[in-house]
C-alpha positions as CSV (number, residue, x, y, z in Angstrom):
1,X,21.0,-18.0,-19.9
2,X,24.3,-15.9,-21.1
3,X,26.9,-15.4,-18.4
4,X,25.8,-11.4,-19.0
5,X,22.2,-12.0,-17.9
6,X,23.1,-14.6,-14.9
7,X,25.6,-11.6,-13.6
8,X,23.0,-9.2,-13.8
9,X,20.6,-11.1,-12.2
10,X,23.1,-11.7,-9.2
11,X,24.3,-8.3,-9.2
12,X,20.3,-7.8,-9.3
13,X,19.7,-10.0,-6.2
14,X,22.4,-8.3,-4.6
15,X,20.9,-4.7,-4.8
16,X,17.5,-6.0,-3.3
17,X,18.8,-7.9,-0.4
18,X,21.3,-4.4,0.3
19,X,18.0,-2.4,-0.2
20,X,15.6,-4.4,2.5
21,X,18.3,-3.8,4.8
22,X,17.9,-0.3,4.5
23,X,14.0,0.0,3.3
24,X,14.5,1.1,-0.1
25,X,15.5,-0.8,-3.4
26,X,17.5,0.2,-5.9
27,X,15.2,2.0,-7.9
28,X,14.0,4.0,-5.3
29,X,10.5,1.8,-4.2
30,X,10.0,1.0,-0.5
31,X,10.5,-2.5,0.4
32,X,7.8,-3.1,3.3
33,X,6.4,-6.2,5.2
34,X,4.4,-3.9,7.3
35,X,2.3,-1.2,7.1
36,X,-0.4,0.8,8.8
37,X,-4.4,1.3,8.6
38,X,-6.4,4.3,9.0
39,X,-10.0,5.6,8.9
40,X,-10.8,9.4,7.8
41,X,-13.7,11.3,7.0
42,X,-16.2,10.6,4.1
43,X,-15.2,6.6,3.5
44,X,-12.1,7.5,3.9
45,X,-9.1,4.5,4.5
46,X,-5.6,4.6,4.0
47,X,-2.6,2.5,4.7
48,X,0.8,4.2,5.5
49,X,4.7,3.1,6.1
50,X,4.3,5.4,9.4
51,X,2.3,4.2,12.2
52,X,1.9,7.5,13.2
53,X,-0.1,8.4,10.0
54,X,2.2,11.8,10.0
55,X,2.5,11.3,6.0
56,X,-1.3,11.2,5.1
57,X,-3.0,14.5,3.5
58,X,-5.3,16.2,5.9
59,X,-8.1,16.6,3.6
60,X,-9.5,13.4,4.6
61,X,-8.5,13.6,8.6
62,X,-8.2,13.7,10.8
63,X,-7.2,10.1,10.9
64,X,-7.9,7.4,13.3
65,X,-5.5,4.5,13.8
66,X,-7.3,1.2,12.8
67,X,-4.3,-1.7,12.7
68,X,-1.2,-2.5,11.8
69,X,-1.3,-5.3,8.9
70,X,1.3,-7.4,7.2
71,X,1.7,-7.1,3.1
72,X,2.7,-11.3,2.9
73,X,-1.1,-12.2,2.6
74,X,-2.6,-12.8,-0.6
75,X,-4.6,-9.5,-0.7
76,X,-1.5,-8.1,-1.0
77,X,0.6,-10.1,-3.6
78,X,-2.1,-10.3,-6.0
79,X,-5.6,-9.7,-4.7
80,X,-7.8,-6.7,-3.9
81,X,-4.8,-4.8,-2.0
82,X,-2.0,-5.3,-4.5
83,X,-2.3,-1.8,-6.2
84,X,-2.4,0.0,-3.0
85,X,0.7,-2.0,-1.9
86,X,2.3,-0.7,-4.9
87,X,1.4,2.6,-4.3
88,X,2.5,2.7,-0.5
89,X,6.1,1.3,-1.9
90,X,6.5,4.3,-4.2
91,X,4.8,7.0,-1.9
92,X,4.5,6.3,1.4
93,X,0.7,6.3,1.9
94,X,-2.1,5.4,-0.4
95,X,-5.7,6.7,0.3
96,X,-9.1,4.7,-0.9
97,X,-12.3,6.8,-0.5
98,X,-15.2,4.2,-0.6
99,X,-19.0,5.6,-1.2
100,X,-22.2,3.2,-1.8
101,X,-24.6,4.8,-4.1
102,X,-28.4,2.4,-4.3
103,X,-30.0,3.2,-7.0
104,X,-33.2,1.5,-9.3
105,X,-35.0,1.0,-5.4
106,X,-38.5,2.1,-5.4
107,X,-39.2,4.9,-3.0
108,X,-42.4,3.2,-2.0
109,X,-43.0,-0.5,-1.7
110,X,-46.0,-1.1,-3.4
């Protein structure tokens, strides 16, 4: 590694362990550990950096206050949640609407 890339990746380090201090990185993206759950309307369910929910739209409230959840488990790093981790980071909130549509049932069991 050139002495350019080591310093950067110092300089790097630096930045991130300044930014967790004050909950943003360098570039701008939330640095959280934890974050917030909440049920709407509809299938509805977010996750916010404010346990409040104040930052989530209204069009899918009101919300209700489900738990507060830490972002070091693996659902977070690299499983199911990892893309709404990433999304909390750079906006605050994210918002999942689940629906279950059953279809190819017949109407009446024969």
């Amino acid at each position: 590694m050139s002495g350019l890339a080591q310093l950067y990746g110092v300089f790097a380090t630096i930045l991130t362990v300044t930014a967790c201090a004050s909950n943003t990185t360098f570039n701008g993206v939330r640095q959280v550990d934890t974050i917030y759950m909440f049920a709407g309307v509809g299938g509805a369910m977010a996750y916010s950096v404010e346990k409040s929910g104040a930052n989530l739209p209204p069009e899918s409230g009101p919300w209700r206050f489900r738990r507060e959840v830490s972002t070091n488990g693996p659902t977070f790093q690299a499983g199911a949640d990892k893309r709404a981790l990433e999304e909390v980071k750079a906006r605050g909130f994210s918002v999942a609407i689940f629906t279950i549509t059953i279809e190819g049932l017949p109407l009446d069991p024969e």
